[in-house]
C-alpha beads as a LAMMPS data file, in Angstrom:
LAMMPS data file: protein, C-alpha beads

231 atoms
230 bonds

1 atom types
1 bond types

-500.0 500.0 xlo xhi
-500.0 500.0 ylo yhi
-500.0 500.0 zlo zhi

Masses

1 110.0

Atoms # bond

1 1 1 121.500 106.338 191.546
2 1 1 124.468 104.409 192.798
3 1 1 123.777 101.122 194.963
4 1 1 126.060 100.491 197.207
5 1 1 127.993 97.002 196.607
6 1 1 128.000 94.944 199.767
7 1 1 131.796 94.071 200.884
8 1 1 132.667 90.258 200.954
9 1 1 132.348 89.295 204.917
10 1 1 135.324 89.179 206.030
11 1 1 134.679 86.506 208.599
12 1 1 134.737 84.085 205.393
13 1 1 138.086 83.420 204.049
14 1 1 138.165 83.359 200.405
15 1 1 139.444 80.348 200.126
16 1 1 136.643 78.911 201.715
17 1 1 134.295 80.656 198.885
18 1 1 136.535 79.213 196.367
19 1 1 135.959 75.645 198.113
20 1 1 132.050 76.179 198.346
21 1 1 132.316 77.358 194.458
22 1 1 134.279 73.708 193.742
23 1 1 131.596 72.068 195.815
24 1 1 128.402 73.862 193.703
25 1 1 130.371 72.456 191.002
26 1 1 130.444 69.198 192.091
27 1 1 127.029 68.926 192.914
28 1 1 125.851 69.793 189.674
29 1 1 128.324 67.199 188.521
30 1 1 126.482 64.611 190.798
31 1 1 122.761 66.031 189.775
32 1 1 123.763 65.025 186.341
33 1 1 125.184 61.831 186.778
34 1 1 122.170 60.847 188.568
35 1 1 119.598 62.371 186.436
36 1 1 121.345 60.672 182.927
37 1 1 121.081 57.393 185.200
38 1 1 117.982 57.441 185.732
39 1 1 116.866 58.546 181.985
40 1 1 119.255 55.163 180.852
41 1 1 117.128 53.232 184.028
42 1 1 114.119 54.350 182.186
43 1 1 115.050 53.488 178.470
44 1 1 118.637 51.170 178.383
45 1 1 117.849 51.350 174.474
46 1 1 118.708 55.376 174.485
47 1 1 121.511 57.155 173.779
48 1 1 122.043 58.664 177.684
49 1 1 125.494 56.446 178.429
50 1 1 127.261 58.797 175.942
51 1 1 126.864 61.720 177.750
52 1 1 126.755 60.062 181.347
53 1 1 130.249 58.846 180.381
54 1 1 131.110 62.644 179.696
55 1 1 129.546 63.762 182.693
56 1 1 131.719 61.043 184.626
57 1 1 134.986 61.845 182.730
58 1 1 134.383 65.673 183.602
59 1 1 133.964 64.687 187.459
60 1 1 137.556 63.039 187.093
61 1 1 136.726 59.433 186.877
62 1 1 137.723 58.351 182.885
63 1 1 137.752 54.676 184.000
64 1 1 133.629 55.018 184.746
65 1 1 133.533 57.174 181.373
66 1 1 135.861 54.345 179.272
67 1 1 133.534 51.686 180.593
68 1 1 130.371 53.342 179.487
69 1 1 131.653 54.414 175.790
70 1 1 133.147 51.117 175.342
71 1 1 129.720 49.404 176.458
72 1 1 127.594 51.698 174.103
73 1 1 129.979 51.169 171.408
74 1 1 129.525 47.944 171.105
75 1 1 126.052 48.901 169.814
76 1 1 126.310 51.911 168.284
77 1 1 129.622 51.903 166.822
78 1 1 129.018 54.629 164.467
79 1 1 128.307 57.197 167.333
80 1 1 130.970 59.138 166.624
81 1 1 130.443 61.710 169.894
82 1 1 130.531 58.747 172.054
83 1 1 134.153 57.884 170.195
84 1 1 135.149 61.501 170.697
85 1 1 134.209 61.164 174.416
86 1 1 136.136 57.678 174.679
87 1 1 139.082 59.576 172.774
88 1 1 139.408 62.447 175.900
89 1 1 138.944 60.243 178.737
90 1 1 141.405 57.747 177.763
91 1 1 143.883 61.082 176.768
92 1 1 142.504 62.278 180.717
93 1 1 143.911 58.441 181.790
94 1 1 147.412 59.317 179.919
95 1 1 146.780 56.414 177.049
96 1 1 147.415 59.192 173.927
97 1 1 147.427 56.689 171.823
98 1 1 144.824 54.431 171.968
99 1 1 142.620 58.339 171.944
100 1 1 144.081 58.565 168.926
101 1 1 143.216 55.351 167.379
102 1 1 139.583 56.048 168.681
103 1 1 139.599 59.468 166.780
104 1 1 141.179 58.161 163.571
105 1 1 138.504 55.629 164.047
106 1 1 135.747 58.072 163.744
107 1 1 137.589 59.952 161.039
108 1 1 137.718 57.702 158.829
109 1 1 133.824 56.754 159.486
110 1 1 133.035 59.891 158.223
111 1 1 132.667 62.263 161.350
112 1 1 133.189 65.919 159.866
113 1 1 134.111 67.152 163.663
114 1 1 137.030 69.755 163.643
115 1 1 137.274 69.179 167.283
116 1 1 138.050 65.700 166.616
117 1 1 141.364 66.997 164.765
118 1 1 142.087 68.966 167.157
119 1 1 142.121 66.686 169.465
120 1 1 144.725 64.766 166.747
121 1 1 146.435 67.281 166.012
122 1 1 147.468 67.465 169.559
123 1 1 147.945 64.025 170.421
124 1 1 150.787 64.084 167.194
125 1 1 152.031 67.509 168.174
126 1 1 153.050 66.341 171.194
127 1 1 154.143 63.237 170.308
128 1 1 156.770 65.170 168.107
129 1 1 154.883 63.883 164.978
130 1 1 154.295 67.461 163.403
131 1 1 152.993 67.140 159.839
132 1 1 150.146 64.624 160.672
133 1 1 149.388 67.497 163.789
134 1 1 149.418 70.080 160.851
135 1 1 147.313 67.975 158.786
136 1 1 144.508 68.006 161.099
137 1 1 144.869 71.472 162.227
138 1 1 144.124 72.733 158.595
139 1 1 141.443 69.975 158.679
140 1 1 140.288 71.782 161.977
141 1 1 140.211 75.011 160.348
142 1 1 138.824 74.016 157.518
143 1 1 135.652 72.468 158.816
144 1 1 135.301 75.782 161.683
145 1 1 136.656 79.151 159.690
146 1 1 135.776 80.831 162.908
147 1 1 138.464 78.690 164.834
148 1 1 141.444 81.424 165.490
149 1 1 143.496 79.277 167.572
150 1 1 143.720 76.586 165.129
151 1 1 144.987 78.390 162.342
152 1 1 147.600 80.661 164.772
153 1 1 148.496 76.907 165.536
154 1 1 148.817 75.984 161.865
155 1 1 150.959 79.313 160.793
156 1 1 153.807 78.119 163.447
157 1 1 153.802 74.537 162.781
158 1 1 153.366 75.548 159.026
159 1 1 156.552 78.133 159.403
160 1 1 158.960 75.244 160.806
161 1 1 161.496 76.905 161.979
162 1 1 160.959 80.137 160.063
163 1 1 161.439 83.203 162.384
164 1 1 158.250 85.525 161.185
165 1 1 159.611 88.691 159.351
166 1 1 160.657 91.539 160.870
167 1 1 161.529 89.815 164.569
168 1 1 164.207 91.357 166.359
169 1 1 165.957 87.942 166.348
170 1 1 165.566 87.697 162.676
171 1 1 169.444 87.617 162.775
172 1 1 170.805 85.989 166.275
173 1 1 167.928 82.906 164.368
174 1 1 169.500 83.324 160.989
175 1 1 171.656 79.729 162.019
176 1 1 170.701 77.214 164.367
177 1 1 173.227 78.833 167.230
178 1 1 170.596 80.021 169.113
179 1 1 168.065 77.491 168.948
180 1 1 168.575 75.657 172.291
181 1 1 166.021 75.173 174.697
182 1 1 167.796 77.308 177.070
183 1 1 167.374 80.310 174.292
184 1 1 163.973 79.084 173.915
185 1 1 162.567 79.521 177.246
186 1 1 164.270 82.718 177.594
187 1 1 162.066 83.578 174.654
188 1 1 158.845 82.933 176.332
189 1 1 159.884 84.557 179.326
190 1 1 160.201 87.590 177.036
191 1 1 156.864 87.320 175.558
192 1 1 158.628 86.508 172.142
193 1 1 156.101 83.158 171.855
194 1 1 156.545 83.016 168.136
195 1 1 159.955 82.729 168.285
196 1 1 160.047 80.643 171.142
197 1 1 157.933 78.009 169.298
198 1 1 160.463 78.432 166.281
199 1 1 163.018 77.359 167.729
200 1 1 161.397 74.365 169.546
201 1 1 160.085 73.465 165.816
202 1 1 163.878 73.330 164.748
203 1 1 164.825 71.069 168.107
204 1 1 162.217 68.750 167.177
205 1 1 163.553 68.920 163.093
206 1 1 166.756 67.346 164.529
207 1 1 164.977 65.525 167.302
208 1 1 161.225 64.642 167.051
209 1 1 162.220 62.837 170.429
210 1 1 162.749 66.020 172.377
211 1 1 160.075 65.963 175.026
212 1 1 161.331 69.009 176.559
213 1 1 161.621 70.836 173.119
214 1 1 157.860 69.259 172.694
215 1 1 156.845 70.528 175.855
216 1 1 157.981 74.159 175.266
217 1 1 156.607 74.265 171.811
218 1 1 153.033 73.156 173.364
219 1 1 153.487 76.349 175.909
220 1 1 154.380 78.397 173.003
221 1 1 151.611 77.280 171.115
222 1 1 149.402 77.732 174.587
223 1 1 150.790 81.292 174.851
224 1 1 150.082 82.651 171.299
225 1 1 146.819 81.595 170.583
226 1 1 145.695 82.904 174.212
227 1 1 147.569 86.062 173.235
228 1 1 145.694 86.386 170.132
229 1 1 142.168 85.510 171.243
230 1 1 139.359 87.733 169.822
231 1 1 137.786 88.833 167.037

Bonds

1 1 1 2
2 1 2 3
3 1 3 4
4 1 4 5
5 1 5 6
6 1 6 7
7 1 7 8
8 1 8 9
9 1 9 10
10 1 10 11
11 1 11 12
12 1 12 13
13 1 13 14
14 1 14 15
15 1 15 16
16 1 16 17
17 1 17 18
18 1 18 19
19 1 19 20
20 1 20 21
21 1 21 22
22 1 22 23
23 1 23 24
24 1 24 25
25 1 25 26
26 1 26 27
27 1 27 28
28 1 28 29
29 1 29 30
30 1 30 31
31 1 31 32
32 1 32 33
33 1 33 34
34 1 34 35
35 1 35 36
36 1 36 37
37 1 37 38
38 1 38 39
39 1 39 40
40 1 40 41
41 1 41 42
42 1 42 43
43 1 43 44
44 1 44 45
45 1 45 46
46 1 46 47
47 1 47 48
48 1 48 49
49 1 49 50
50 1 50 51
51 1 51 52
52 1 52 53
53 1 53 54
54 1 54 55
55 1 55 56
56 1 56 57
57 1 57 58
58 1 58 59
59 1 59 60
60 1 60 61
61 1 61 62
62 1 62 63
63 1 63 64
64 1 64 65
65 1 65 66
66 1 66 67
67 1 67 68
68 1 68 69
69 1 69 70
70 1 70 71
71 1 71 72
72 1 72 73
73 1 73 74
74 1 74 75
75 1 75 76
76 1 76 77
77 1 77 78
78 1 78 79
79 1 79 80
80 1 80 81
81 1 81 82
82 1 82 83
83 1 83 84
84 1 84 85
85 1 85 86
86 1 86 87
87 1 87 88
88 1 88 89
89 1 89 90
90 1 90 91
91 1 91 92
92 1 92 93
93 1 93 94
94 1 94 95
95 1 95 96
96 1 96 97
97 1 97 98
98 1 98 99
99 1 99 100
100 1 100 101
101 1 101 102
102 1 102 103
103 1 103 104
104 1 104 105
105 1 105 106
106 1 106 107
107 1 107 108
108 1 108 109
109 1 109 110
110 1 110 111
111 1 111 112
112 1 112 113
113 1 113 114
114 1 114 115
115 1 115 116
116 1 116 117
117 1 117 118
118 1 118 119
119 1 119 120
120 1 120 121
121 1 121 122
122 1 122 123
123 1 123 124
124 1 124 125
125 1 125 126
126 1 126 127
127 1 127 128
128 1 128 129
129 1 129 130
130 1 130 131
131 1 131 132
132 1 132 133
133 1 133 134
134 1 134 135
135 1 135 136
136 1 136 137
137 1 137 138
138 1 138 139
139 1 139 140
140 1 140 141
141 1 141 142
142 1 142 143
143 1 143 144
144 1 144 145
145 1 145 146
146 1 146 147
147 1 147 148
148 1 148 149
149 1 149 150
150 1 150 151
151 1 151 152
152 1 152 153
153 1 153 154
154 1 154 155
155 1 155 156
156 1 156 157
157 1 157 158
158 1 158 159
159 1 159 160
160 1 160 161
161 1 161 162
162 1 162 163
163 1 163 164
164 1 164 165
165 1 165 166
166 1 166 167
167 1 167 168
168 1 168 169
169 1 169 170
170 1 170 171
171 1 171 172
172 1 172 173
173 1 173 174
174 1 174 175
175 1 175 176
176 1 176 177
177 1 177 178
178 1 178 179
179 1 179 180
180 1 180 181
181 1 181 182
182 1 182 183
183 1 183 184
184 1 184 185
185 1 185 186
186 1 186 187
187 1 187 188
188 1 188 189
189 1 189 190
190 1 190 191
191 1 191 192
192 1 192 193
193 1 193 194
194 1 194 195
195 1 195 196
196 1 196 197
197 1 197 198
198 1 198 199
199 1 199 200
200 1 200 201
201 1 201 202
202 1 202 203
203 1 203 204
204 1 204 205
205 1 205 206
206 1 206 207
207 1 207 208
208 1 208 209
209 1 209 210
210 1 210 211
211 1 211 212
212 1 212 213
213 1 213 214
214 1 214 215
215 1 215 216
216 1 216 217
217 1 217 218
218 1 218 219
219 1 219 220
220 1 220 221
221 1 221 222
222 1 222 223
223 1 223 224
224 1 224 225
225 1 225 226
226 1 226 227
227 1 227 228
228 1 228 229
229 1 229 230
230 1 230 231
């Protein structure tokens, strides 16, 4: 038999369950932080800072997370998921490249993590640098078969420039006339996100400086693998 589904009470706005959601969130955020605290209160010797710092950098405050990774590196340098941690929250504090000397860092030590090249890969993708972000996308891939969106990534950086076969602008794309950013966006405003992230790829051949060419070829990118999500 059927239950009946209570309605929402419309005396409550949903907004206001959308900010009581946000709070939950933050207090779990908060029981966290205080219960890794404590645990590093307990022991200072353990491991806890790393993911206090990650807990901090997830509430939105990367300076309390930098602090913590940078402290615990000092004496466990080789902790390469504190490095990865130190890597995002100094990407969440807009300092792209210092993450990236952080990850290269922990590359180089050894650290088989293919979220670690992502991470690289799009830290050089978006700095217009695209065959190091290729580099570590196949890395990516390589080290997680199961990892669609990095290898959806890796065919379009991989194709640069190359319309796919059969695309109904196989022809208006045959020269560069077309590939504008104007032409571009119109292309991802159509759905065509492959082609959209072509022509962004052939901007950034002639320009690696492009930031708006980068910036559309990270929403193409965005687009297609959410697109293509499954199994």
């Amino acid at each position: 038999m059927n239950q009946d589904v209570p309605a929402r009470d419309a005396s409550i706005p949903a907004t206001s369950e959308a900010s009581a959601g946000a709070v939950a969130v933050a207090d779990d955020g908060a029981e966290l932080i205080r219960r890794y605290e404590e645990r590093l209160a307990r022991d200072p010797a353990s491991l806890a800072w790393a993911p206090l710092a990650d807990a901090h950098r997830k509430a939105g405050r990367p300076r309390q997370a930098i602090e913590l990774c940078r402290d615990g590196l000092r004496r466990a340098p080789h902790y390469h998921t504190a490095r990865l941690i130190l890597a995002k929250a100094l990407l969440d504090e807009g300092d792209g490249e210092a993450a990236l000397a952080e990850l290269t860092a922990a590359l180089d030590a050894g650290a088989r993590d293919p979220g670690a090249h992502r991470l690289a890969s799009e830290i050089h993708r978006k700095a217009g640098r695209l065959e190091p972000a290729a580099a570590h996308l196949a890395e990516a891939a390589r080290l997680d078969p199961e990892d669609r969106e990095a290898r959806l990534a890796l065919d379009s950086l991989r194709a640069a420039g190359r319309v796919p076969e059969g695309s109904a602008l196989a022809g208006l794309l045959a020269d560069d006339t077309f590939a504008t950013l104007a032409f571009g966006a119109l292309c991802l405003e159509q759905g065509l996100a492959e082609e959209a992230a072509q022509i962004f790829l052939r901007l950034l051949g002639h320009d690696p400086g492009n930031a708006r060419a980068r910036e559309g070829l990270d929403q193409a990118l965005r687009v297609k693998t959410q697109r293509r999500k499954g199994p």
